[in-house]
C-alpha positions in Angstrom: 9.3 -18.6 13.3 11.4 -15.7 14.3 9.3 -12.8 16.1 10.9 -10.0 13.9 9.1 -12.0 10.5 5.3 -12.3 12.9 5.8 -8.7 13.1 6.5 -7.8 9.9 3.5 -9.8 8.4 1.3 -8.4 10.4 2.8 -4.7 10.5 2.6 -5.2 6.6 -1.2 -6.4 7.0 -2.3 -3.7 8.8 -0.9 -1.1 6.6 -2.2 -2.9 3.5 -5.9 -2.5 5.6 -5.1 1.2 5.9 -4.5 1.1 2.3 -8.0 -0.7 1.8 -9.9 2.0 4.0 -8.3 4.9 1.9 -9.5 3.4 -1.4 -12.9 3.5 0.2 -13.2 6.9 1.6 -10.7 9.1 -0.5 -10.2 7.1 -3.8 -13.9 5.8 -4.6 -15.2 9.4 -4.0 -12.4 11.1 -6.2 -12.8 8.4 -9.1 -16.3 9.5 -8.9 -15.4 13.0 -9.4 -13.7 12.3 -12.8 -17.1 11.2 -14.2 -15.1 7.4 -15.1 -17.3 5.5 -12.4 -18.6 5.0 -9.0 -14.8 4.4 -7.5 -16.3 1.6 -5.8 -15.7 -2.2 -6.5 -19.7 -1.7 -7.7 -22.7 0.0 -6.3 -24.2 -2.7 -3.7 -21.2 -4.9 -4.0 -21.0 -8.2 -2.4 -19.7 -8.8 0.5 -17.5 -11.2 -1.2 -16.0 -9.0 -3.6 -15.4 -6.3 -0.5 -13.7 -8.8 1.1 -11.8 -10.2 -1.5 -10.4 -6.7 -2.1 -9.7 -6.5 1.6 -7.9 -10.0 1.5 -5.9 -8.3 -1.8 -4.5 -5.6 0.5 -3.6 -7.2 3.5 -1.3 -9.7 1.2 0.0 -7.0 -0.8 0.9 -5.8 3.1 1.8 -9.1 3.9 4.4 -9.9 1.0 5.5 -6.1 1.4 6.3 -7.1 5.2 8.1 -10.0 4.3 10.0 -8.1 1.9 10.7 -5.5 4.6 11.8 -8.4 6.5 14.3 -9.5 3.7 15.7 -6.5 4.0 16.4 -6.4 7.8 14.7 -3.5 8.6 16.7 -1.5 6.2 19.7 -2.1 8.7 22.0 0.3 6.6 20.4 3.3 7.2 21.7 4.5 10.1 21.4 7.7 12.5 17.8 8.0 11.4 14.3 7.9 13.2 11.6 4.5 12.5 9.6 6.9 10.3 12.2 8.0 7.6 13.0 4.4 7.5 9.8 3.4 6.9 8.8 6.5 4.6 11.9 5.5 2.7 10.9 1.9 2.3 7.5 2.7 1.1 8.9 5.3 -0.9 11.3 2.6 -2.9 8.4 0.2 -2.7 6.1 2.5 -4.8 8.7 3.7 -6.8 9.4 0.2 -7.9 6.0 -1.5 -8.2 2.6 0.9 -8.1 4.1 3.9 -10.1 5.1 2.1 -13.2 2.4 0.1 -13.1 -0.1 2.7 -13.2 2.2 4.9 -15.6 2.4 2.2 -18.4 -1.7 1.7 -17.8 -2.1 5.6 -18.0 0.2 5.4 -21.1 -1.6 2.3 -23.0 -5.3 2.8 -21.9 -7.5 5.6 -23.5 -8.5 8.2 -21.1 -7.0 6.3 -18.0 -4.7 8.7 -17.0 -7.2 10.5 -14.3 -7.7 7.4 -12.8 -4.1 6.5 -13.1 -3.2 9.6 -10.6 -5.9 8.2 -8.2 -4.3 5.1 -8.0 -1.1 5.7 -7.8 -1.8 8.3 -5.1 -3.4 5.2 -3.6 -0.9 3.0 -3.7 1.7 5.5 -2.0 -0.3 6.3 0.1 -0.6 2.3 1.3 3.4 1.6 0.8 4.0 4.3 3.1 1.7 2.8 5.7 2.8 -0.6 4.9 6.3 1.1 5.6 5.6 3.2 8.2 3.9 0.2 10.2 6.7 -1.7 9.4 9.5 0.5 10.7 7.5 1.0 13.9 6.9 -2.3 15.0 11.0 -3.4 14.3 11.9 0.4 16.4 9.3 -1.3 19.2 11.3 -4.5 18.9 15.0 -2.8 19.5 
């Protein structure tokens, strides 16, 4: 397996897990704000479910990574540093997946829209680490 793929995987993992840690300290206290819920998977949660969110992130990282992979870095953007890359990347990433996802729920769902804006807040907050991570480990590898 080539080395730039391994480091994409796991520079997509570990900003999918920086993603997970966010939901826990900034978006489960700001859902609770909004009076829609605890923010939290459940009050006294298993430890199953915790990790099965975990799990959820670091392959939505993982996939993410390969994808970044796909793309070669983003080899065509040229004559600019590893973190506008990556920003970029996790930029186009959100643009593409999390923000129309969470605008079509806000849209369909009753009274979703607060929760909407936490999410998706979330979620670019996660694609740029995801990218961010990304872009640093291939500017490491050159």
């Amino acid at each position: 397996m080539r080395i730039e793929l391994v480091m994409s995987l796991f520079a997509g993992i570990s900003g999918g897990l920086a993603g997970f840690v966010w939901s826990w300290l900034v978006s489960a206290p700001w859902i609770a704000s909004t009076g829609r819920g605890s923010g939290r998977l459940a009050d006294g949660a298993p430890l199953a479910r915790q990790l099965a969110a975990a799990a959820l992130y670091a392959l939505a990282g993982a996939a993410l990574g390969f994808l970044y992979w796909l793309g070669w870095g983003l080899i065509s953007v040229v004559n600019a540093p590893w973190y506008a890359t990556g920003l970029l990347f996790g930029g186009l990433v959100w643009a593409g997946i999390a923000l129309p996802l969470t605008g079509v729920l806000a849209l369909r769902l009753r009274g979703f829209g607060g929760i909407a804006l936490v999410l998706a807040v979330e979620w670019l907050v996660t694609c740029a680490a995801i990218g961010l991570s990304c872009a640093q480990a291939w500017q490491r590898h050159a």
